[in-house]
C-alpha positions in Angstrom: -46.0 -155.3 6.1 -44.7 -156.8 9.5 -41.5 -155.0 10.1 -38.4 -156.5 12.1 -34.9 -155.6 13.5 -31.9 -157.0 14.0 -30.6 -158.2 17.7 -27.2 -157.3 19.1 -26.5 -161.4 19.0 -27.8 -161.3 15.0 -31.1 -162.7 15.3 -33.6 -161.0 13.4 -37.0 -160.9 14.9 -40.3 -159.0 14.4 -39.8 -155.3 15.5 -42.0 -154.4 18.9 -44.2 -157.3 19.1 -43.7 -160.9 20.6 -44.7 -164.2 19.2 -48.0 -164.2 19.9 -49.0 -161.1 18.6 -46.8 -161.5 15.5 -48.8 -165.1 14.9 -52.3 -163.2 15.4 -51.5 -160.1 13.7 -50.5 -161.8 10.3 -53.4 -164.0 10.4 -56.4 -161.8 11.7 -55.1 -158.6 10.1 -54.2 -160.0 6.8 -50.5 -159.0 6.8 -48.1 -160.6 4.5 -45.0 -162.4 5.6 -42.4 -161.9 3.1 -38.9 -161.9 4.5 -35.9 -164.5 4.0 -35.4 -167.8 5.1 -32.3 -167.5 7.1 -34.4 -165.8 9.7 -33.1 -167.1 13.5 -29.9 -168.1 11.8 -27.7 -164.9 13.3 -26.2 -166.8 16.2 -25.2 -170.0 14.4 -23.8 -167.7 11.5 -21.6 -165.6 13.4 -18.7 -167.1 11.7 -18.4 -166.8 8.2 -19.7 -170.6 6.7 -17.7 -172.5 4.9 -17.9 -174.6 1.9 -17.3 -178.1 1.4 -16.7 -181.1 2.6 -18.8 -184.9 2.9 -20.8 -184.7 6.0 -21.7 -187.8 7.7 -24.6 -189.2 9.9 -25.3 -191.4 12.4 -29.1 -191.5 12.6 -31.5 -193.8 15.2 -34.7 -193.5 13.6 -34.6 -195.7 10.4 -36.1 -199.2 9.6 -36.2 -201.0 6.7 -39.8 -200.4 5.9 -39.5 -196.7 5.3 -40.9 -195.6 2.6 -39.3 -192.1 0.5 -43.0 -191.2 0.3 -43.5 -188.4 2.7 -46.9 -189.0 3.4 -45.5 -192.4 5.3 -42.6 -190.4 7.1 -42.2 -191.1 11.0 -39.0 -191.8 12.2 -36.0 -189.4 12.6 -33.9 -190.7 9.6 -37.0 -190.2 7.3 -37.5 -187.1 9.2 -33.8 -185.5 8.2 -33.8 -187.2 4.7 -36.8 -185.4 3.8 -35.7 -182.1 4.5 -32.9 -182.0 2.5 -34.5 -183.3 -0.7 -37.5 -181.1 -0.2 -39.2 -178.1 0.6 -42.6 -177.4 2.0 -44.5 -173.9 1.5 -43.6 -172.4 5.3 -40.4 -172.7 7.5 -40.5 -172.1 11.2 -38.8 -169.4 13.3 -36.0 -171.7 15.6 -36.5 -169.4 18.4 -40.1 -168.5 18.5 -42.0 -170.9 16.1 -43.3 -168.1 13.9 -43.8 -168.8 10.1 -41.0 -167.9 7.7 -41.4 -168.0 3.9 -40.1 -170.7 1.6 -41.9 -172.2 -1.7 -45.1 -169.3 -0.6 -42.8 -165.9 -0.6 -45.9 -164.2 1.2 -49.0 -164.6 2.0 -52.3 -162.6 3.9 -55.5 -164.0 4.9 -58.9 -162.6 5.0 -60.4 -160.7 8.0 -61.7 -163.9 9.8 -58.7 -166.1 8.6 -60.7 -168.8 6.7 -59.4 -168.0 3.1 -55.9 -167.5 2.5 -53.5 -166.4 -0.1 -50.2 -167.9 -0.8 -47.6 -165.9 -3.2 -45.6 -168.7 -4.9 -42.0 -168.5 -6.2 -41.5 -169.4 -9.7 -38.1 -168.7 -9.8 -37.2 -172.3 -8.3 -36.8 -175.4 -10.0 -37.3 -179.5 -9.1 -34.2 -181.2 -8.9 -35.5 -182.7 -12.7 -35.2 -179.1 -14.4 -38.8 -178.7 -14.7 -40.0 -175.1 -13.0 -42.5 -175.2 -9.9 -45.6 -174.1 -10.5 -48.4 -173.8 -8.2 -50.3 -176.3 -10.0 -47.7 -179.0 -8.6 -48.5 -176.9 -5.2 -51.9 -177.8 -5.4 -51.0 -181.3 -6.4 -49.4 -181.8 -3.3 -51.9 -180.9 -0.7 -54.7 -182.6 -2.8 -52.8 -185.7 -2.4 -52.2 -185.4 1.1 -56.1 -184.4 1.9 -57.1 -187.4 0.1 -58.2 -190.0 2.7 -56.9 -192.7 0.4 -53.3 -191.5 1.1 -53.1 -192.6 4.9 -50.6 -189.3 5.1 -49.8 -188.3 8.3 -50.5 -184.9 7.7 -54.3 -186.4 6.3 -55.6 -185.0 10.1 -54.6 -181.0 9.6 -56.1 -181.1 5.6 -59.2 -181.9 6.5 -59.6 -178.1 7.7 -59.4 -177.1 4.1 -62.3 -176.9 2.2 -60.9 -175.9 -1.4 -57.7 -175.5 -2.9 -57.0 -173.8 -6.2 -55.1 -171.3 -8.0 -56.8 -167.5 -8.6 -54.7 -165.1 -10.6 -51.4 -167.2 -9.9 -52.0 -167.4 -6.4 -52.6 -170.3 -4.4 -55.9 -169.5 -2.4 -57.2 -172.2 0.3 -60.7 -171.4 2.1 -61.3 -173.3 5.3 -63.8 -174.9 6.9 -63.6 -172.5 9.2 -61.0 -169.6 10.5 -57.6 -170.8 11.2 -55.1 -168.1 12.8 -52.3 -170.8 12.7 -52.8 -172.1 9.1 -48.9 -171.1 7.7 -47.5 -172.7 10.6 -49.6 -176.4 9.9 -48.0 -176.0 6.1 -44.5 -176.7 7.5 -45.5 -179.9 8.5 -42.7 -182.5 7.0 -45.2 -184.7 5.0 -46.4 -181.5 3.1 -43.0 -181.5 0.7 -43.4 -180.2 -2.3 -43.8 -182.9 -5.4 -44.1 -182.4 -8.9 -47.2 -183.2 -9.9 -48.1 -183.7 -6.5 -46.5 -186.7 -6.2 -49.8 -188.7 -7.3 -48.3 -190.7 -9.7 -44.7 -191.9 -7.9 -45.2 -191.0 -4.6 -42.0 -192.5 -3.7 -40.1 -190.6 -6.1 -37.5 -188.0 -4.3 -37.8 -185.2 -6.8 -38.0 -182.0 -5.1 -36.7 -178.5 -4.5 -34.2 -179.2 -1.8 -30.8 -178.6 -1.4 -29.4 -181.6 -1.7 -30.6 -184.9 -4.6 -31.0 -188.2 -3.3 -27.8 -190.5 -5.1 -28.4 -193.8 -3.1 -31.0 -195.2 -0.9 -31.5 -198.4 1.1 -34.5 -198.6 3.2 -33.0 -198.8 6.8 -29.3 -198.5 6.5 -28.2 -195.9 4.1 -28.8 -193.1 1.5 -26.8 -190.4 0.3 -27.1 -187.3 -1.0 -25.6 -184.9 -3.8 -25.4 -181.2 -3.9 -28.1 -179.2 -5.8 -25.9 -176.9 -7.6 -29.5 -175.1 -9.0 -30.7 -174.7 -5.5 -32.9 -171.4 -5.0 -31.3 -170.9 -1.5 -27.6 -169.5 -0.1 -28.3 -169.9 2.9 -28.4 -173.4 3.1 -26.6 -176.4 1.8 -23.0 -175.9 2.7 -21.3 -179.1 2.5 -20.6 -181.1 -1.0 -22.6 -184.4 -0.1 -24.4 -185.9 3.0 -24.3 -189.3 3.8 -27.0 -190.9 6.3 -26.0 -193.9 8.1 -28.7 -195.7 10.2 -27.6 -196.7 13.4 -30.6 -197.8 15.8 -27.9 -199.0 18.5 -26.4 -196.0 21.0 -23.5 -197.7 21.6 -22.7 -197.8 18.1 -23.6 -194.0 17.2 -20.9 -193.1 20.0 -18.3 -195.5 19.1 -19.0 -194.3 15.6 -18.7 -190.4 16.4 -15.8 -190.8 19.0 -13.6 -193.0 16.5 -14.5 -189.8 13.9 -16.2 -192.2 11.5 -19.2 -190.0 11.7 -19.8 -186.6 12.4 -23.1 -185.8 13.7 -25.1 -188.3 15.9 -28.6 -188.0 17.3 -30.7 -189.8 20.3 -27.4 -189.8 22.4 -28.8 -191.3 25.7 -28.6 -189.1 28.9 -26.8 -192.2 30.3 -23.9 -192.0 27.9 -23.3 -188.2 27.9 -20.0 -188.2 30.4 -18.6 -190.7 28.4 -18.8 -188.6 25.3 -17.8 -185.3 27.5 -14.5 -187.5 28.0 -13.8 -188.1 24.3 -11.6 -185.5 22.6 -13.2 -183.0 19.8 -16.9 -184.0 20.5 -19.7 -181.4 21.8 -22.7 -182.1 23.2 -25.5 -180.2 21.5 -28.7 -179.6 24.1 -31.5 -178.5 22.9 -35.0 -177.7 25.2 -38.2 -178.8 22.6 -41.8 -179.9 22.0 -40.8 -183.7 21.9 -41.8 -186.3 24.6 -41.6 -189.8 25.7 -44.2 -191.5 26.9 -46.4 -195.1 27.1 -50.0 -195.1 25.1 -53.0 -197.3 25.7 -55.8 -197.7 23.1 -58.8 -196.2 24.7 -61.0 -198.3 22.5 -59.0 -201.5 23.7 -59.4 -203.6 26.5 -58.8 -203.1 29.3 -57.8 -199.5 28.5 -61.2 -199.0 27.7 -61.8 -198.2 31.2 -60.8 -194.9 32.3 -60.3 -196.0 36.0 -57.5 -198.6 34.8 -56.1 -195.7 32.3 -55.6 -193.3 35.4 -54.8 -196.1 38.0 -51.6 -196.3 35.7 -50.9 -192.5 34.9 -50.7 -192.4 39.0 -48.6 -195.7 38.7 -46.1 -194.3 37.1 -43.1 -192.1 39.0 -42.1 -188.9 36.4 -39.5 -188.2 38.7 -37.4 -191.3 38.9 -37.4 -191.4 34.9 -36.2 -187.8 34.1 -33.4 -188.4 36.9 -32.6 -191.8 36.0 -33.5 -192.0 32.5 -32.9 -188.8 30.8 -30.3 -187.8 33.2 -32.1 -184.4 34.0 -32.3 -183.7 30.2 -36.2 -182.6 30.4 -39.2 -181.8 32.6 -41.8 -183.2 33.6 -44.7 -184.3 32.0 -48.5 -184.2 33.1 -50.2 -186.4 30.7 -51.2 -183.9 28.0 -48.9 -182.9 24.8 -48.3 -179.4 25.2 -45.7 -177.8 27.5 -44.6 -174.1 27.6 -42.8 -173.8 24.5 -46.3 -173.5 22.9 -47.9 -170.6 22.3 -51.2 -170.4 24.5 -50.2 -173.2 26.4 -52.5 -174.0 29.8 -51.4 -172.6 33.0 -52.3 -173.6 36.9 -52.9 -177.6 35.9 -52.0 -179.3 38.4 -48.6 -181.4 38.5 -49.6 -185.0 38.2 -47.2 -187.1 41.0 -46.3 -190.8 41.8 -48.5 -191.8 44.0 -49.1 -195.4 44.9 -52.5 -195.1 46.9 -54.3 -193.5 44.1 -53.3 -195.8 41.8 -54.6 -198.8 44.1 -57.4 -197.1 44.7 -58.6 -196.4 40.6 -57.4 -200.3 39.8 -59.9 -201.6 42.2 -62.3 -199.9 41.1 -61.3 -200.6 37.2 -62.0 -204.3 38.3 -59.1 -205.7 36.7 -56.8 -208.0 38.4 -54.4 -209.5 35.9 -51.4 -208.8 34.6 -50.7 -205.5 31.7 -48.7 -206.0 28.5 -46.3 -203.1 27.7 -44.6 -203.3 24.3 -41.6 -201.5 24.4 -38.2 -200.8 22.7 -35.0 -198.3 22.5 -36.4 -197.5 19.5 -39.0 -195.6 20.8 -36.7 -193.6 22.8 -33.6 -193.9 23.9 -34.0 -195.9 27.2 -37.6 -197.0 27.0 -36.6 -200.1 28.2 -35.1 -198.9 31.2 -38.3 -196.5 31.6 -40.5 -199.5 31.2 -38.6 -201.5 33.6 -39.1 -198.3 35.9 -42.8 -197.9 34.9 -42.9 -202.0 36.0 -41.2 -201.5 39.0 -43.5 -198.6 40.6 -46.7 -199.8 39.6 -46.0 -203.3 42.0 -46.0 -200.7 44.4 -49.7 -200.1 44.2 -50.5 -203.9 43.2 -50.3 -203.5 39.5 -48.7 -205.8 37.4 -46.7 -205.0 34.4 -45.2 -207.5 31.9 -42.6 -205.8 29.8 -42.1 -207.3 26.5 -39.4 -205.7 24.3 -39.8 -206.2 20.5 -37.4 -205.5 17.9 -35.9 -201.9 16.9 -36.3 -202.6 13.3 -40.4 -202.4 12.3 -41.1 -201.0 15.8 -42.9 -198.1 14.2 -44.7 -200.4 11.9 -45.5 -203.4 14.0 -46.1 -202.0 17.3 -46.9 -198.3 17.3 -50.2 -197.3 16.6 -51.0 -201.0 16.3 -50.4 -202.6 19.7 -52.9 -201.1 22.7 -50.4 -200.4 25.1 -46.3 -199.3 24.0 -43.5 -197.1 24.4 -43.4 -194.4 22.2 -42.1 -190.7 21.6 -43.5 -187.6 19.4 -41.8 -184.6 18.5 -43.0 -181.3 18.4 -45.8 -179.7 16.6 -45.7 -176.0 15.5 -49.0 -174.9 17.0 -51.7 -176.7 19.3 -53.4 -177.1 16.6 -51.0 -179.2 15.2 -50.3 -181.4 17.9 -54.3 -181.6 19.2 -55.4 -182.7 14.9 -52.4 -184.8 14.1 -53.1 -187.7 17.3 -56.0 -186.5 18.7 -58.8 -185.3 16.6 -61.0 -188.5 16.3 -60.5 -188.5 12.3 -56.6 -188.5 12.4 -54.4 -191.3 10.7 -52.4 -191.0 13.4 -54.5 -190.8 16.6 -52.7 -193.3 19.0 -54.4 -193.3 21.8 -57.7 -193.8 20.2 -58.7 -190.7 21.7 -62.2 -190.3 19.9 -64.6 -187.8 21.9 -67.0 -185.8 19.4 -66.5 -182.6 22.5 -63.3 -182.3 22.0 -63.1 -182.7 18.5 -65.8 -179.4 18.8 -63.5 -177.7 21.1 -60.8 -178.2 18.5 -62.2 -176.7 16.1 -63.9 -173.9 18.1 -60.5 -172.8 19.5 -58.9 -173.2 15.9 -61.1 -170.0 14.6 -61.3 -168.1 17.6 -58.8 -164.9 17.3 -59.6 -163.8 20.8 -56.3 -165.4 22.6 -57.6 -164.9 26.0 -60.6 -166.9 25.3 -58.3 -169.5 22.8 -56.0 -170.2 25.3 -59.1 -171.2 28.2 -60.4 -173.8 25.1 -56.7 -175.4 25.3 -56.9 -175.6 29.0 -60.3 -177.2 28.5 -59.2 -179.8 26.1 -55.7 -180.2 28.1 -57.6 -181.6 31.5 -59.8 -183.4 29.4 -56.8 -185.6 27.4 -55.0 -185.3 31.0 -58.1 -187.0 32.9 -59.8 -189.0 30.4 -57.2 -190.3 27.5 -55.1 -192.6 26.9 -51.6 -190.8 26.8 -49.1 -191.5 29.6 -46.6 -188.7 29.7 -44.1 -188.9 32.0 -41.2 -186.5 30.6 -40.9 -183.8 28.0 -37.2 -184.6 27.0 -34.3 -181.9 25.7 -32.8 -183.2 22.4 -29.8 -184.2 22.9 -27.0 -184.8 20.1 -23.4 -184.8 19.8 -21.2 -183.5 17.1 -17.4 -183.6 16.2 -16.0 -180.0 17.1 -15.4 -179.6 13.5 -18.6 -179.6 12.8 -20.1 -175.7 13.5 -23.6 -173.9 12.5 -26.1 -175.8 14.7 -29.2 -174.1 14.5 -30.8 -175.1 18.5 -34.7 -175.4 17.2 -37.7 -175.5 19.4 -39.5 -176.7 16.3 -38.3 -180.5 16.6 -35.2 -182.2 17.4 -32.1 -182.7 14.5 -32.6 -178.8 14.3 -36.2 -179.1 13.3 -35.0 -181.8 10.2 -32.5 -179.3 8.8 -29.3 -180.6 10.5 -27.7 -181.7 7.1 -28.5 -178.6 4.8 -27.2 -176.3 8.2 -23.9 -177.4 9.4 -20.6 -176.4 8.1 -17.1 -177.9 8.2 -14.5 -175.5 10.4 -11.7 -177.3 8.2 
């Protein structure tokens, strides 16, 4: 059993061993992982919470063809609303990413990490009355490994070869070994479902702390206490409300006037006028999630490689971090990992502005007319302006750009993942893994870029069952140059979260698992009076 100890600040972390060697030695050694959820929470809890209270939010993120289904989720407002009516089998670590039980108490793996073995609780209940059992357990991932579903988690399933229950367990053999498997479970489609979900998908009946009262697709939904839930670490207010607000503007009038309490996407732009309001804090958080522009490399004319890199040289990283994120970032180099991943590639080369190079790989591309980028604030706060900047630096090397801006509501329906060339952001992912099968394994739902190369697809799944770090981490160099220099990505900034909160408001947990404290914003924060 993985022992741990407590840190002066609170934190409780494994004892005598850092995050990589925790993540390898549970996997390849076959340890369980059986300790509480409220792991990482020690700094956040050093005041006593408090109970009460009706917490409201002013999301970006929502549209009014969002589905409850989880399988469909994308957007930050589905993002936060699934998290507090469900549970998935794993939790993250906020500070190092390392797994943390939830549904699966412990689990242990086999020697080469292909078949593992999940300890359920059965001591928690849906919000219905009827028990969990690991039969709905294995409802749930069936459904989401069934290519019917179009989930978005479809792309990390397909690793698992069988799924079943052996003496009450819940035992899933791979294809082949995977040292990362408990972190892939906390992916936010994989919520829990009775039954599975199979036959109402749609149907918010989980295990979560709070129980959906009121939904409307796009502008609202509410929530209710769980007075059954399993948890006391979570779930401190009475009831959460959800308000979808797509415009900044109105998020900040909204928390400044004390209408709401808790807003998220605040643009850089706008953070010294919320510095100036009284009782508001600025909550900065450093993460896995990026901005960035994606061309269809099975689409002309991004079909040509030449063209794809004459714009990734078009394009100045700099002057959007200053001027569009304010500072609040770093700087991308075209591939999806930076170094709040485990393993992640060293001695790459920074990618810079630079106008000549970019001439030079659009002659040769051979095309000579103008570019159509989709964009729209709600792909990031300021992708216009970024668009406008992408527009204005690529005439500098004879390239063309027409910016088109389409609407904020069905953005993520209409244009990403549907147009060939658009504005778009992704949050984190808990491992490589994660990230590399979710948009860039040639099989996944949601590959963007159409990034389909049969190598890397073999290098993915090579470094996902190799236990020899050193030699893992040189795979994920391989396959970073290889999405750097020959896909379709376009990644000029990784950004820091940035919220803002009444003063009231206390317990933020800062998570490097994804922005809105990793989804867990409402079941987190407590009222101060």
């Amino acid at each position: 059993m993985t022992e741990f100890k407590k840190r002066p600040d609170g934190l409780i972390v494994p004892a005598g061993i850092n995050r990589r060697g925790f993540l390898a030695g549970t996997a390849a050694l076959g340890l369980a992982a059986g300790i509480g959820s409220s792991i990482g929470l020690g700094e956040a809890r050093a005041q006593e919470p408090k109970r009460g209270g009706h917490l409201k939010l002013g999301l970006d993120g929502g549209a009014t063809t969002d589905s409850l289904d989880p399988a469909t989720y994308s957007g930050s407002v589905s993002f936060v609303i699934g998290h507090l009516w469900g549970d998935t089998l794993v939790e993250s670590h906020p500070e190092t990413g390392a797994p943390l039980p939830a549904i699966a108490s412990s689990w242990e793996s086999s020697a080469d990490a292909s078949v593992w073995t999940f300890k359920i609780r059965y001591d928690i209940a849906f919000h219905d009355g009827k028990k969990l059992t690991v039969a709905d357990v294995i409802a749930t991932l069936k459904r989401h490994s069934d290519e019917g579903s179009k989930s978005g988690a479809l792309g990390l399933m397909r690793s698992v070869k069988t799924i079943e229950e052996k003496a009450g367990d819940l035992v899933l053999t791979l294809m082949e070994g995977n040292a990362d498997l408990p972190l892939l479970l906390t992916d936010y489609h994989l919520i829990i479902q009775p039954g599975g979900g199979v036959d109402n998908p749609a149907s918010p009946i989980g295990t979560g702390p709070y129980k959906l009262a009121s939904y409307e697709a796009g502008i609202r939904a509410t929530f209710e206490k769980n007075t059954a839930d399993w948890r006391s670490d979570r779930g401190y207010v009475d009831s959460v409300e959800i308000i979808v607000m797509n415009d900044n503007t109105a998020r900040i009038a909204a928390l400044s006037s004390g209408q709401v309490h808790f807003i998220n996407g605040v643009d850089p732009k706008t953070v010294p006028l919320l510095k100036r309001a009284p009782r508001v804090e600025i909550l900065q958080t450093s993460g896995k999630g990026f901005y960035s522009f994606l061309m269809h490399c099975d689409t002309a004319p991004f079909d040509n490689n030449d063209l794809r890199l004459a714009l990734k040289y078009a394009i100045d990283r700099q002057a959007i971090l200053d001027r569009v994120l304010g500072g609040y970032g770093t700087l991308g180099n075209d591939y999806p990992v930076n170094e709040n991943y485990a393993l992640a590639p060293e001695g790459i080369e920074q990618r810079a502005y630079d106008p000549d190079k970019a001439a030079f790989h659009y002659k040769k591309s051979g095309h000579d007319r103008p570019i159509l980028l989709r964009t729209s604030d709600a792909a990031f706060p300021g992708a216009v302006d970024a668009s406008v900047l992408f527009q204005e630096s690529a005439r500098k090397a004879g390239i063309e750009i027409e910016v088109r801006r389409e609407p904020e509501d069905g953005y993520w329906t209409n244009v990403w993942n549907v147009q060939p060339f658009c504005a778009s952001y992704w949050g984190g992912r808990p491992t490589q893994d994660s990230r590399y099968s979710t948009s860039y394994l040639s099989s996944a739902e949601w590959n963007d870029t159409r990034f389909k190369r049969e190598d890397f697809d073999k290098l993915l799944l090579q470094a996902r069952s190799e236990l020899d770090e050193a030699k893992r981490k040189e795979l994920y160099h391989t396959m970073a140059l290889m999405v750097r220099d020959e896909g379709g990505l376009i990644l000029p900034v990784f950004n820091d979260y940035v919220n803002a909160a009444s003063a009231s408001l206390k317990g933020f947990v800062h998570d490097i698992g994804n922005d809105l404290s990793n989804g867990y914003v409402g079941s987190r924060v407590w009222f101060d009076s």
